[in-house]
DRENBA-151845 format. One record per residue (C-alpha): residue in one letter; residue number from 1; y, x, z. Coordinates in steps of 0.02 Angstrom, whole numbers, plus 50000, padded with zeros to 5 digits. Last residue first. Layout:
N
@code->A pos->NUM Y->Y X->X Z->Z
...
END
This chain:
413
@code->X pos->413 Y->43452 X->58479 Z->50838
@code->X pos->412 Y->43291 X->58522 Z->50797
@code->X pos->411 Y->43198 X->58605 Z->50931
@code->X pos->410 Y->43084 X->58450 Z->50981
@code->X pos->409 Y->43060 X->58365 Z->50825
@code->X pos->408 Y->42984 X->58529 Z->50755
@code->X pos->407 Y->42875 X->58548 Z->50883
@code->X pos->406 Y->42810 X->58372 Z->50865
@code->X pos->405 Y->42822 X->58391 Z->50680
@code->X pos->404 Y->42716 X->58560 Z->50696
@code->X pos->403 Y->42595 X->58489 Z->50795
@code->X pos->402 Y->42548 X->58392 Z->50658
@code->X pos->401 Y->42549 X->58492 Z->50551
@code->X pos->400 Y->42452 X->58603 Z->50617
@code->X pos->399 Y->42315 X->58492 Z->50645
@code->X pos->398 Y->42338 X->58422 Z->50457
@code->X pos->397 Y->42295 X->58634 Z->50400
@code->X pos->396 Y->42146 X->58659 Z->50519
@code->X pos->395 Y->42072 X->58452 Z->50473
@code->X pos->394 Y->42086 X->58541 Z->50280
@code->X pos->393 Y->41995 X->58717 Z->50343
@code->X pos->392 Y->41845 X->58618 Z->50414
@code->X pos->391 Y->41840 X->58475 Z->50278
@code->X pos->390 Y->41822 X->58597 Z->50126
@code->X pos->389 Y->41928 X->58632 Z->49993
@code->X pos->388 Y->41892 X->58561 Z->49801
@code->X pos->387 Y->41949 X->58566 Z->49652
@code->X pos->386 Y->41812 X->58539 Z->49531
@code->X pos->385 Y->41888 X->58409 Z->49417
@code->X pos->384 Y->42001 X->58519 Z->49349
@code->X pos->383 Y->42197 X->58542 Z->49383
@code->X pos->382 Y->42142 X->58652 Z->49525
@code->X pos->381 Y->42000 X->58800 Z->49544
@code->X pos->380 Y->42046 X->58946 Z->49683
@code->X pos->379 Y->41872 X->58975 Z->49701
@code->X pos->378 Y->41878 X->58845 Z->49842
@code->X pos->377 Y->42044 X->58798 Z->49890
@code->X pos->376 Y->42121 X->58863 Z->50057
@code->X pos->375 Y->42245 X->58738 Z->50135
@code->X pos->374 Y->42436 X->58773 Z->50080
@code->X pos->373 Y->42568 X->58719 Z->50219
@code->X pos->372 Y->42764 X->58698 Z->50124
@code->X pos->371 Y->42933 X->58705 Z->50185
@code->X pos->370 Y->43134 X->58624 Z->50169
@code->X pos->369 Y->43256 X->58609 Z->50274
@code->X pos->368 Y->43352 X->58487 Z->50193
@code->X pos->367 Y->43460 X->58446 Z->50042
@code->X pos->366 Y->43414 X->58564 Z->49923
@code->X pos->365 Y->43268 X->58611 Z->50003
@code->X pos->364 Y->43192 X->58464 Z->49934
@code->X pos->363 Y->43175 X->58537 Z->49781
@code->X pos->362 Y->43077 X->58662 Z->49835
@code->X pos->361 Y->42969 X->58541 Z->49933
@code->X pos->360 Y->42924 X->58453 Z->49777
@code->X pos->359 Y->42821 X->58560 Z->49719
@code->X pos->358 Y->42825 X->58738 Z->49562
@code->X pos->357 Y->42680 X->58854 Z->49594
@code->X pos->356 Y->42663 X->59054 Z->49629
@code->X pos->355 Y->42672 X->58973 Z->49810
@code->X pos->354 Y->42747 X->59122 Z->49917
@code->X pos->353 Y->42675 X->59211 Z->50066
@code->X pos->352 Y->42619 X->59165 Z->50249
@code->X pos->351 Y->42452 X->59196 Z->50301
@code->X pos->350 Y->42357 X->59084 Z->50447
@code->X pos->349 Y->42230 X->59119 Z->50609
@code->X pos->348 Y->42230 X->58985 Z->50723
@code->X pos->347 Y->42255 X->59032 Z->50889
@code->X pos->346 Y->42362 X->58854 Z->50919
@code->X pos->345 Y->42493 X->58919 Z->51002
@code->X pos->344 Y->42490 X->59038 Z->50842
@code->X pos->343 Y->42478 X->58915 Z->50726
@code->X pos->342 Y->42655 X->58832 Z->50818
@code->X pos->341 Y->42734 X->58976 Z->50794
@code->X pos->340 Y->42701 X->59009 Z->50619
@code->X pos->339 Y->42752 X->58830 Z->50593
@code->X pos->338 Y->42896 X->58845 Z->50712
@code->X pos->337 Y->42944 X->58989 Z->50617
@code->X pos->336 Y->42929 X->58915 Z->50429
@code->X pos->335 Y->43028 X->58776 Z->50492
@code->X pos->334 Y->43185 X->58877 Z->50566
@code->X pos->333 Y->43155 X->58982 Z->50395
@code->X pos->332 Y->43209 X->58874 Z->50268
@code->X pos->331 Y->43121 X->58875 Z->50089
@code->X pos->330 Y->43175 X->59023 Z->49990
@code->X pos->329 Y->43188 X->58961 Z->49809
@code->X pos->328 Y->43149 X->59059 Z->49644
@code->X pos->327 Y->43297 X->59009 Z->49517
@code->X pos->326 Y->43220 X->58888 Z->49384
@code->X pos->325 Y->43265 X->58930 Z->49219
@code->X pos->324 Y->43179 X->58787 Z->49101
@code->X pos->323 Y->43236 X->58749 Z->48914
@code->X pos->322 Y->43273 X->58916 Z->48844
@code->X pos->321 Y->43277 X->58917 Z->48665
@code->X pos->320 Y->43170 X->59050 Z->48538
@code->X pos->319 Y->43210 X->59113 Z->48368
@code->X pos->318 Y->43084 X->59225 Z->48291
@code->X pos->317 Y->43084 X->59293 Z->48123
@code->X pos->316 Y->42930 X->59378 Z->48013
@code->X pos->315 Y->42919 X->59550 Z->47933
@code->X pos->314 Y->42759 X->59605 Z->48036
@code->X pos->313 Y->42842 X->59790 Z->48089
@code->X pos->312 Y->43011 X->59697 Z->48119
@code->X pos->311 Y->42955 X->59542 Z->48214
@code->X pos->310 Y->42818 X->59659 Z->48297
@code->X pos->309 Y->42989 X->59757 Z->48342
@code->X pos->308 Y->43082 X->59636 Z->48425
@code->X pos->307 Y->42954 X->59567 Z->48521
@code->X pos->306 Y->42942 X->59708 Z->48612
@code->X pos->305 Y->43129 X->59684 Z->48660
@code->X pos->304 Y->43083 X->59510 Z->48709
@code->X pos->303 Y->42934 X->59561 Z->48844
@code->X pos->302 Y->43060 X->59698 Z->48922
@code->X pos->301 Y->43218 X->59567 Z->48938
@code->X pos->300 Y->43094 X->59434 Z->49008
@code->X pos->299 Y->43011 X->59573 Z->49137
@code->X pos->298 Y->43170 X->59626 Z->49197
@code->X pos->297 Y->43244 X->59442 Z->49191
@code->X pos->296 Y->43090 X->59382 Z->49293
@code->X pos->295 Y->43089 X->59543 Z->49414
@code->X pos->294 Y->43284 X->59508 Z->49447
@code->X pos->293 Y->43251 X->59316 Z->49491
@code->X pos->292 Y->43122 X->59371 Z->49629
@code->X pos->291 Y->42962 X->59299 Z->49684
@code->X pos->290 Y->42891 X->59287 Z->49472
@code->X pos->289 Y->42844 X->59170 Z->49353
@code->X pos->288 Y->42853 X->59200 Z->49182
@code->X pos->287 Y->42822 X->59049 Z->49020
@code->X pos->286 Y->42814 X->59043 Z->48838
@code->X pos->285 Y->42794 X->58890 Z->48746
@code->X pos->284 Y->42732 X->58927 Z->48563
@code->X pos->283 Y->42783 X->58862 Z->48391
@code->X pos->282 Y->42689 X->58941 Z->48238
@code->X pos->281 Y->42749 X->58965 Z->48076
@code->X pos->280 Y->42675 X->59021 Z->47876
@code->X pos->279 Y->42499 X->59032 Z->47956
@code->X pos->278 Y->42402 X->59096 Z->47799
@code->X pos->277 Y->42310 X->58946 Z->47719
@code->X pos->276 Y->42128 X->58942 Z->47688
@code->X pos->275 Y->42066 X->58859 Z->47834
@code->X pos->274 Y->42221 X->58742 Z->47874
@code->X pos->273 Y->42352 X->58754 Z->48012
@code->X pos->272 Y->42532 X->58712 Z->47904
@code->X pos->271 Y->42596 X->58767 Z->48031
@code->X pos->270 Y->42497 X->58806 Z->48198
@code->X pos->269 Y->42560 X->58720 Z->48353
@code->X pos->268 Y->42528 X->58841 Z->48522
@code->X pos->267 Y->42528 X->58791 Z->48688
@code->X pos->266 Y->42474 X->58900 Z->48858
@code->X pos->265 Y->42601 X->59057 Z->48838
@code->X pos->264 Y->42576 X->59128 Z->48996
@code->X pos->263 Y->42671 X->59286 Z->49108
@code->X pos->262 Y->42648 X->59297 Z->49275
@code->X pos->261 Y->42791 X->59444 Z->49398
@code->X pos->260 Y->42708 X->59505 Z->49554
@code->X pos->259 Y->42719 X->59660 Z->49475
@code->X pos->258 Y->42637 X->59824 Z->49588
@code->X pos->257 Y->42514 X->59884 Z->49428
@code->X pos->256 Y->42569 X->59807 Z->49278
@code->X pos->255 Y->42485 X->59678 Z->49209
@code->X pos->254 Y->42615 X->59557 Z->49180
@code->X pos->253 Y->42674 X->59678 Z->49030
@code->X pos->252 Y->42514 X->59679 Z->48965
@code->X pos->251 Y->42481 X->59502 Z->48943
@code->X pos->250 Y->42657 X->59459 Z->48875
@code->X pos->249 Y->42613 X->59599 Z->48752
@code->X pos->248 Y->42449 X->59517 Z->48701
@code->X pos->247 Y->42548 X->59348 Z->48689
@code->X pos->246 Y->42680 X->59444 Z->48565
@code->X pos->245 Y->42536 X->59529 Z->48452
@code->X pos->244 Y->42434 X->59351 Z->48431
@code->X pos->243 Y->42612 X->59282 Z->48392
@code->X pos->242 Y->42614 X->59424 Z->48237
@code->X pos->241 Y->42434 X->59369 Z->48201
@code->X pos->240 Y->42478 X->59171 Z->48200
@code->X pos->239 Y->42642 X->59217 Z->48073
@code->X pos->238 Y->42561 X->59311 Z->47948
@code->X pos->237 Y->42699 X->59379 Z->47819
@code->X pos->236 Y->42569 X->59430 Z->47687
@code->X pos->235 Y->42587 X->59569 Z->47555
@code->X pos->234 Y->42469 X->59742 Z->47626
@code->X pos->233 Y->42349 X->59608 Z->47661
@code->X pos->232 Y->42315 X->59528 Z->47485
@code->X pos->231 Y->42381 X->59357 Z->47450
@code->X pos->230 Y->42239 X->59285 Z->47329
@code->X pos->229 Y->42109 X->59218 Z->47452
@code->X pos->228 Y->42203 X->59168 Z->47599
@code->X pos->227 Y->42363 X->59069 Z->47475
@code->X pos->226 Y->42516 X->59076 Z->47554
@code->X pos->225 Y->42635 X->59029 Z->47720
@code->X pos->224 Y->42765 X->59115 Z->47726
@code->X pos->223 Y->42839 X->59187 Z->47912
@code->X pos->222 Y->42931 X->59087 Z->48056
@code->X pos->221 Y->42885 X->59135 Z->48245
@code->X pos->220 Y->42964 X->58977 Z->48337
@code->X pos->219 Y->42994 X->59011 Z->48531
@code->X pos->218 Y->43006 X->58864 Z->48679
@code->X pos->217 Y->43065 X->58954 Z->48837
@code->X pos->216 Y->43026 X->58961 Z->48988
@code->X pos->215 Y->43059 X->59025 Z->49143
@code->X pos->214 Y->43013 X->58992 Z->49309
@code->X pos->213 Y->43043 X->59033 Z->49517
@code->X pos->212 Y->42938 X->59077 Z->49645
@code->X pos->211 Y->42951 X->58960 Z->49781
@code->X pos->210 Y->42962 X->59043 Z->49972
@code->X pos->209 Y->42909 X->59024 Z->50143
@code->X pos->208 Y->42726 X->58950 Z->50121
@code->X pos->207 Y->42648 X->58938 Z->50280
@code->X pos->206 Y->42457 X->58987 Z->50234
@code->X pos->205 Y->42283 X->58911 Z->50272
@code->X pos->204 Y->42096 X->58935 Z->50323
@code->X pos->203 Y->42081 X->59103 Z->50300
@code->X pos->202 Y->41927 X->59194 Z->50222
@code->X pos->201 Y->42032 X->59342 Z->50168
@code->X pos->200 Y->42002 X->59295 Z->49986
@code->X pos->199 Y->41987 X->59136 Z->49991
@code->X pos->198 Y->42174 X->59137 Z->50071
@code->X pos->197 Y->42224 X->59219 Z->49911
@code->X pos->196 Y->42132 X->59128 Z->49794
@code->X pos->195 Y->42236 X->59004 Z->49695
@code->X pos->194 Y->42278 X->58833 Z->49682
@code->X pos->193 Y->42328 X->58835 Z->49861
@code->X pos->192 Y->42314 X->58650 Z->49893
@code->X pos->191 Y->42436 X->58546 Z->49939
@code->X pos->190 Y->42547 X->58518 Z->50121
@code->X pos->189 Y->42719 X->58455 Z->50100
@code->X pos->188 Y->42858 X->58483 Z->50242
@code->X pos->187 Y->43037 X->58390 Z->50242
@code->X pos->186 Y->43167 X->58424 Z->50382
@code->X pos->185 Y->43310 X->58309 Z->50427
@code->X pos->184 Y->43354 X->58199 Z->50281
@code->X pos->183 Y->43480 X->58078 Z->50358
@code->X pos->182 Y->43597 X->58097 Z->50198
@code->X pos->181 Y->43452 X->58107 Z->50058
@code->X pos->180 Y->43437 X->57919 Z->50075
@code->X pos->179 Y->43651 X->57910 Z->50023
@code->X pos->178 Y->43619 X->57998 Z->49895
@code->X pos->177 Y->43464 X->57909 Z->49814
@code->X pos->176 Y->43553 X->57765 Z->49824
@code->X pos->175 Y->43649 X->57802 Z->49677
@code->X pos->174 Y->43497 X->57815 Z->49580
@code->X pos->173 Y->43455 X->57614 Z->49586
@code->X pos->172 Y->43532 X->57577 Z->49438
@code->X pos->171 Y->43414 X->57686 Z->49351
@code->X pos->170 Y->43258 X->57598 Z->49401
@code->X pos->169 Y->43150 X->57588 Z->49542
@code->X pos->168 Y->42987 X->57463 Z->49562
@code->X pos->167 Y->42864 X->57530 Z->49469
@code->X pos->166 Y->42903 X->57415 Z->49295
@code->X pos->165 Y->43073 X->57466 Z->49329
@code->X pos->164 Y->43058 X->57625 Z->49307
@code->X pos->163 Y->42939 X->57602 Z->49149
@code->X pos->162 Y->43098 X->57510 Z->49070
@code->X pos->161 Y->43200 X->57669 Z->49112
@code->X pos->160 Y->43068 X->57808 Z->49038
@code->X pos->159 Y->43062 X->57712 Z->48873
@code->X pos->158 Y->42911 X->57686 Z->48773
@code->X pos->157 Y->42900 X->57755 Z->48615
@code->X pos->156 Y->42710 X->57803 Z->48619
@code->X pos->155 Y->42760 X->57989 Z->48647
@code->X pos->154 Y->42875 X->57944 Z->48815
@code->X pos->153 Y->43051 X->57923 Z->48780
@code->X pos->152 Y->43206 X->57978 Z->48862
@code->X pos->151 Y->43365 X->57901 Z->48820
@code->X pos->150 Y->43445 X->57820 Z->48970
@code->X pos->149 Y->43379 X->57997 Z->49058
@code->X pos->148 Y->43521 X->58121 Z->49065
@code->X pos->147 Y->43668 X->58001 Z->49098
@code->X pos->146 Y->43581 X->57951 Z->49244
@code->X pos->145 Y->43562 X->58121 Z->49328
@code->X pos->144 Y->43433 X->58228 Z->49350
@code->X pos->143 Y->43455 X->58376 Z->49489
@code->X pos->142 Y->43527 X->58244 Z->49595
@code->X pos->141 Y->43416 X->58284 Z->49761
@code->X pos->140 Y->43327 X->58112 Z->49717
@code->X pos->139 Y->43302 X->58126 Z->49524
@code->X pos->138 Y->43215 X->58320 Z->49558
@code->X pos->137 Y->43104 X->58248 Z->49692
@code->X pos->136 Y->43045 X->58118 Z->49578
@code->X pos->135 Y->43056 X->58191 Z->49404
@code->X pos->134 Y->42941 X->58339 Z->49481
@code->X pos->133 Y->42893 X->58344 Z->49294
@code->X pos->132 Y->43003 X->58293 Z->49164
@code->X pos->131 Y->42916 X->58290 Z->48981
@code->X pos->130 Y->42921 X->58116 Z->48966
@code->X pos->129 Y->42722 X->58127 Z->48933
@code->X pos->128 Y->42684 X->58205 Z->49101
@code->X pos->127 Y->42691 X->58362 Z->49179
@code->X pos->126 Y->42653 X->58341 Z->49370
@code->X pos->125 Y->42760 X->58282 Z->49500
@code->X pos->124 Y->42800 X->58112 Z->49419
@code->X pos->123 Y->42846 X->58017 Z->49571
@code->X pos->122 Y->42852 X->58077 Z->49719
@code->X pos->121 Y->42754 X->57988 Z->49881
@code->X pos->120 Y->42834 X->58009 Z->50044
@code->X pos->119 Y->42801 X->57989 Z->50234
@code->X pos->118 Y->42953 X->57955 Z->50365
@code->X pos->117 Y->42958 X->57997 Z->50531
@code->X pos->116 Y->43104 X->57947 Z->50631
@code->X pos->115 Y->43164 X->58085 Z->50760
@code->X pos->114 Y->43170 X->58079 Z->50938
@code->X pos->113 Y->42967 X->58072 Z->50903
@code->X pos->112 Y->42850 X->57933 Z->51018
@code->X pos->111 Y->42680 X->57955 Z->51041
@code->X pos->110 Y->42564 X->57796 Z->51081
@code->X pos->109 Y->42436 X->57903 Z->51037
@code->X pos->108 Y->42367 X->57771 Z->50903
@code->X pos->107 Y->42547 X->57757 Z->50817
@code->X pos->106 Y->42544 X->57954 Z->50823
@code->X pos->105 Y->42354 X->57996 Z->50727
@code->X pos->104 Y->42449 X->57853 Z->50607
@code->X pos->103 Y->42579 X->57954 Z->50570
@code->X pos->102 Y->42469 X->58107 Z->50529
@code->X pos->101 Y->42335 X->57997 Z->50428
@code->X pos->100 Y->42493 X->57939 Z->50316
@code->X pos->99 Y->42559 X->58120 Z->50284
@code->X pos->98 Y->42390 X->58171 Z->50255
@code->X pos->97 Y->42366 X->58036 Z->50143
@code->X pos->96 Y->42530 X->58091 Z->50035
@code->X pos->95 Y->42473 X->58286 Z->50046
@code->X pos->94 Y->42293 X->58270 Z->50014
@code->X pos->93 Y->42341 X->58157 Z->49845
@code->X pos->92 Y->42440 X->58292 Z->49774
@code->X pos->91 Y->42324 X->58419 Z->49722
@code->X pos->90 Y->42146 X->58340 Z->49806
@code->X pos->89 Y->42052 X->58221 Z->49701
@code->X pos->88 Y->42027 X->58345 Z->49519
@code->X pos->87 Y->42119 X->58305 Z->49352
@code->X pos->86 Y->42042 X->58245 Z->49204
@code->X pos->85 Y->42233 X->58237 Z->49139
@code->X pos->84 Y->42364 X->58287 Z->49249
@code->X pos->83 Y->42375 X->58192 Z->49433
@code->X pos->82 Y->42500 X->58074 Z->49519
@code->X pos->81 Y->42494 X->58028 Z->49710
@code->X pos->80 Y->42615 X->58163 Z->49750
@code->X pos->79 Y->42676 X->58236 Z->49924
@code->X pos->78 Y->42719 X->58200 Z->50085
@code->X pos->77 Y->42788 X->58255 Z->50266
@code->X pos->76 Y->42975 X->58197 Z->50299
@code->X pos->75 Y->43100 X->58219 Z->50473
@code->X pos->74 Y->43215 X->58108 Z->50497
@code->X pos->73 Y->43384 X->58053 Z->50541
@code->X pos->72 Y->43494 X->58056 Z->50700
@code->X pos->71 Y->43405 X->58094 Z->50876
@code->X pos->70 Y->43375 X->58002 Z->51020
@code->X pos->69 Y->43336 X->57845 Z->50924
@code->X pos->68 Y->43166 X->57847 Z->50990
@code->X pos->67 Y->43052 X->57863 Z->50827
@code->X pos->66 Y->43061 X->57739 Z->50700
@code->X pos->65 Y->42916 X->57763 Z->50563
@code->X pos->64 Y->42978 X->57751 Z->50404
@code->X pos->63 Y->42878 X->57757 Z->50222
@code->X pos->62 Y->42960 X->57793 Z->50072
@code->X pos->61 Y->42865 X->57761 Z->49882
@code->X pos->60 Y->42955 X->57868 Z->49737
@code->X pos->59 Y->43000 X->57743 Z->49618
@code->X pos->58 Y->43162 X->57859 Z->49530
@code->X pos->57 Y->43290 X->57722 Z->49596
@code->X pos->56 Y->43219 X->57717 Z->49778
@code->X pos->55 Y->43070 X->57602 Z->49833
@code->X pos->54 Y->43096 X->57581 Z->50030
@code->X pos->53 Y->42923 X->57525 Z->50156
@code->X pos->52 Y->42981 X->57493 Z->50329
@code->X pos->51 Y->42830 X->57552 Z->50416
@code->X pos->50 Y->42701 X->57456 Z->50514
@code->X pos->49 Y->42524 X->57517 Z->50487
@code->X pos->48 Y->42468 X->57395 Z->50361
@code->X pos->47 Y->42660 X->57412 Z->50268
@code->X pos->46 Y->42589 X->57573 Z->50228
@code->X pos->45 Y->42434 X->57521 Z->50174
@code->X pos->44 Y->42526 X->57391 Z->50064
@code->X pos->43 Y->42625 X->57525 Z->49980
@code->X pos->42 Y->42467 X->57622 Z->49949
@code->X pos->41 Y->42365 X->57516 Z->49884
@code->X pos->40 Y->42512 X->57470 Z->49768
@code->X pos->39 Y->42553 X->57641 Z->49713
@code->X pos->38 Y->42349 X->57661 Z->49686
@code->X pos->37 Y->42361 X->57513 Z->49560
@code->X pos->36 Y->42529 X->57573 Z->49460
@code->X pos->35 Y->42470 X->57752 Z->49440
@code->X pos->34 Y->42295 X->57675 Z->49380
@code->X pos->33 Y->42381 X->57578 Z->49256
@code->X pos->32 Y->42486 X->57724 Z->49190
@code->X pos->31 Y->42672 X->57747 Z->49256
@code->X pos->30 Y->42633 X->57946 Z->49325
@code->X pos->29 Y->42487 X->58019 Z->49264
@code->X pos->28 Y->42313 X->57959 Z->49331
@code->X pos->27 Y->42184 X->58035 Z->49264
@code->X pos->26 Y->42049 X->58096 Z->49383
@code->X pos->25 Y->41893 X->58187 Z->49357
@code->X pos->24 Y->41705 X->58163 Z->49350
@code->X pos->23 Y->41691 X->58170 Z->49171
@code->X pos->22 Y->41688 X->57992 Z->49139
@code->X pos->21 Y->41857 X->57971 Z->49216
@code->X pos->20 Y->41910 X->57924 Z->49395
@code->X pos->19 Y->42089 X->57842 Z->49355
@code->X pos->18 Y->42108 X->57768 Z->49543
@code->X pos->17 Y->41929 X->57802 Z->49606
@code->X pos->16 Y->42001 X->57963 Z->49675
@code->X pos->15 Y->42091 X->57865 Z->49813
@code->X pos->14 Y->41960 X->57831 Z->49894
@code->X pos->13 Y->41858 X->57977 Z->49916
@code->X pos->12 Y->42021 X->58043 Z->49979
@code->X pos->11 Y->42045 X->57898 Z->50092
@code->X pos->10 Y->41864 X->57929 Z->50146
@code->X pos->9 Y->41899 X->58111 Z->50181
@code->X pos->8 Y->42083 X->58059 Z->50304
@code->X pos->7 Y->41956 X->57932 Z->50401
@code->X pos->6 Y->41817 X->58075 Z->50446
@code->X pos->5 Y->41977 X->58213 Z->50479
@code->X pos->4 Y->42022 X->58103 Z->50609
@code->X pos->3 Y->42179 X->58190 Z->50643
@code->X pos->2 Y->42188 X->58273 Z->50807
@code->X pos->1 Y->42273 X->58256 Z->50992
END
């Protein structure tokens, strides 16, 4: 028994027309038009194929399949439909239409789990304009409560709760959320690797066993802002070169031979940012990522101390606030093993190592055993418009999958 990898590339194809842009990418952030048109293609596909179709309070989209009844709960495979701006077809979407091409590989075997199987869509994986990404899976493990989002505002002014409601959740619906998470059994997401590790050793895919975790912190580098021809060198408090020094040193700190430690500062506003100003403040989001929460703090503590002294030497201040500490997350190993187990019944080759990025599934693992399957991704592009993996080593990654639920349904108890 296999996934028609055929069908599962035309949903892709599909899909991508939600939000396809003029430069061959897809937008399609969370509560947009397109959001709202491929949710209800989806919702309707689902109910297609038979399965009691739940909106919870956050809109994320639940499928159910009913398996025997021989055992309670069940067991979840999904992703994201939601992509960043001129995003590519794959990071997210391959996981949700997996999911749905997996279920529906069972319906036509006539195969029958002891556990329900249920498919999900998040909501709001990626970073969007509320500024809470993985709001889906965060909102239904109780990472975000109510209390935390009756004010939250998108950049237009429109409010997070109305557009809730507009997909079919809405914060009176978040205590429901708890009880759902109750019969949660096992939950696996497959994505894209994002990177090139499996490229690299020509391997199809990886069973992720861990979630690194991240830190950041938004940091203000204050100096005076003056005239650029009549300020001479010797008397300037340059703010941009000083926060040229600091990135260099993030740089060079996540260089170091052995670190598995990554270091980015990927936004910058430049005050008052005019030709013949000097830079009299810039605001920067600074981010590390690492396996371990000691090497983050090491490398934080190092990074900052450095800081410390360009302040000095450059004569401007910094003041910084901590607005994401994510503890890494080990996702459980009974599912890791039967998915390493199951690839080997299989004699399919696979790696097993972290995901250097933040899903779903390690929020999940909050409440259930939680894992993740990455499929190779050609020259590790994503977030672009040429992400891409190919059919072969996509149909390798759904095929163990789905043997893996089967296996999975089996040895859970």
């Amino acid at each position: 028994m296999k996934i028609d990898i055929d069908r599962l590339l035309s949903d892709i194809k599909e899909y991508a027309e939600y939000g396809k842009n003029d430069q061959g990418g897809v937008t399609r952030p969370s509560f947009s038009q397109a959001d709202h048109e491929v949710r209800a293609r989806f919702i309707k596909e689902l109910e297609d194929i038979d399965l009691k179709v739940t909106i919870d309070g956050a809109a994320n989209i639940w499928g159910r399949h009913k398996g025997s009844g021989k055992k309670q709960g069940s067991i979840v495979i999904g992703s994201h439909l939601d992509s960043v701006p001129n995003g590519g077809k794959y990071d997210g979407p391959l996981g949700v239409l997996m999911a749905k091409e997996i279920i529906k590989t069972l319906i036509e075997n006539n195969v029958i789990l002891d556990h329900d199987l249920e498919i999900v869509s998040f909501t709001a994986e990626e970073s969007n304009d509320f500024n809470l990404s993985t709001f889906g899976s965060r909102s239904f493990v109780g990472r975000l409560k109510i209390e935390m989002l009756k004010d939250v505002f998108d950049s237009t002014g429109a409010r997070l709760s109305d557009e809730l409601i507009k997909a079919g959740g809405g914060l009176d619906k978040f205590p429901m959320m708890k009880e759902m998470g109750k019969n949660k059994k096992g939950f696996i997401e497959l994505h894209i690797e994002q990177g090139q590790r499996l490229e690299s050793k020509n391997i199809s895919m990886a069973v992720i066993n861990r979630v690194v975790g991240t830190y950041r912190s938004k940091v203000r580098v204050i100096g005076q802002s003056n005239h650029s021809g009549t300020t001479m060198m010797e008397h300037r408090k340059d703010a941009l070169t000083a926060v040229a020094e600091m990135i260099l040193e993030v740089e060079r700190q996540c260089q170091e031979s052995g670190s598995s430690v990554v270091g980015t500062v990927g936004k910058l506003n430049v005050l008052p940012n005019a030709a013949n100003i000097i830079p009299g403040q810039v605001d920067f989001i600074y981010e590390v990522r690492g396996e371990t929460e000691e090497g983050i703090q090491h490398k934080v503590n190092v990074i900052q101390s450095v800081w410390e002294e360009i302040a000095r030497e450059r004569k401007v201040d910094i003041q910084h606030r901590v607005f994401l500490d994510q503890k890494p997350v080990v996702l459980d190993e009974d599912i890791v093993h039967i998915l390493q187990s199951t690839a080997h019944e299989m004699e399919e080759p696979f790696m097993t190592f972290s995901s250097m990025a933040i899903h779903d599934a390690a929020h999940m693992a909050m409440i259930t055993k939680s894992a993740m399957v990455f499929v190779k991704s050609i020259d590790g592009k994503s977030h672009c418009p040429e992400e891409y993996s190919l059919p072969k080593d996509i149909e390798k990654a759904g095929n163990l999958i789905l043997q893996g639920i089967m296996n999975i349904d089996r040895e859970l108890t």
